[in-house]
C-alpha positions in Angstrom: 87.2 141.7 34.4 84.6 143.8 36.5 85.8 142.4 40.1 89.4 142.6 39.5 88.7 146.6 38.3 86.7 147.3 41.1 88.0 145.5 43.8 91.6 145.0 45.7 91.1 141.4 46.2 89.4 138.4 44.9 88.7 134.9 46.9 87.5 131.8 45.6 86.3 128.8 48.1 86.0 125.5 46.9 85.3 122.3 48.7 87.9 120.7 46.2 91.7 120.5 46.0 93.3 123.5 45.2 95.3 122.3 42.6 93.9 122.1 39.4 90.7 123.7 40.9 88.1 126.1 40.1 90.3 128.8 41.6 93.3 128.2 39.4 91.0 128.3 36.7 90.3 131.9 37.8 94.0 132.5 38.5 94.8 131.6 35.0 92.2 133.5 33.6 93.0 137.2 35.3 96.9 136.3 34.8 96.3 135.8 30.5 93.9 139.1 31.0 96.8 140.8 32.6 94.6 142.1 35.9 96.8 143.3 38.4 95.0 141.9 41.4 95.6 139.8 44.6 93.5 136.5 44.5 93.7 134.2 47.6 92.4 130.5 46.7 90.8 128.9 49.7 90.1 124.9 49.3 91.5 121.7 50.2 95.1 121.0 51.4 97.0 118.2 49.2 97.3 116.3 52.4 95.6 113.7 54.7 92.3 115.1 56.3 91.1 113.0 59.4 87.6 111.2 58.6 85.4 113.4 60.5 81.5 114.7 59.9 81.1 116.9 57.2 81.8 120.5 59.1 84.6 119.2 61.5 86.7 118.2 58.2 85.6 121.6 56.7 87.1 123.3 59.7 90.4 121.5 59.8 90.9 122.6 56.5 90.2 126.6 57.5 87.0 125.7 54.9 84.4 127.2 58.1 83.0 130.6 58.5 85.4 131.6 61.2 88.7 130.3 58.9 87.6 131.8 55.5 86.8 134.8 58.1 90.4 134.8 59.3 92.4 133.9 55.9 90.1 136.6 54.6 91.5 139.3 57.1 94.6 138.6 57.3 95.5 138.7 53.5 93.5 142.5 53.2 95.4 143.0 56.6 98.8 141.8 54.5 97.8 144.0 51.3 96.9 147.1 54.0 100.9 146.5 55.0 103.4 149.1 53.4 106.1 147.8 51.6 108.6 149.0 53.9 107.9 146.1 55.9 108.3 143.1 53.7 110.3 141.0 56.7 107.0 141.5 58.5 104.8 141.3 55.5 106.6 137.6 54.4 105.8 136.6 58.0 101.9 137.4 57.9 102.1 135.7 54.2 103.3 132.4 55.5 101.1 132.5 58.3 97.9 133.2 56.3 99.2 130.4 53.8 99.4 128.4 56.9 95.6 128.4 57.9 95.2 127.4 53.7 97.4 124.3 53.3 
């Protein structure tokens, strides 16, 4: 309850599939609390990743410093956005959803 109070956005990282995960867990939580906050879950994409060492896989999936970086700063960069510009703001959505899945 103390996060989504004092801050404008909440991230969870797991190395795990999204769905079902510990992030909908929290998503789940805030909704039945009735926090108004923006939550971006970072984990694994429901879809094939290519056998690979340990960090290579991690960075296909956006799951490195530099993608949880990047998904990061572009969702505060999306919540930054006035709502006068929701053709835009759709745009940045599906391409920070796009580094996620």
């Amino acid at each position: 309850d103390k996060a989504a109070r004092e801050h404008r956005l909440i991230v969870t990282i797991e190395e795990n599939a999204l769905s079902g995960g510990a992030g909908s867990a929290v998503n789940e939580y805030l909704m039945s609390a009735g926090a108004q906050i923006s939550v971006l879950n970072l984990g694994i994409p429901d879809r094939f990743i290519r056998q690979d060492r340990p960090a290579n896989m991690l960075a296909e999936c956006g799951l490195d410093a530099p993608g949880i970086s990047a998904a990061i700063h572009a969702r505060l960069r999306l919540l930054d956005e006035p709502l006068a510009t929701s053709a835009t703001s759709a745009k940045s959505a599906k391409a920070a959803k796009g580094n996620l899945a």
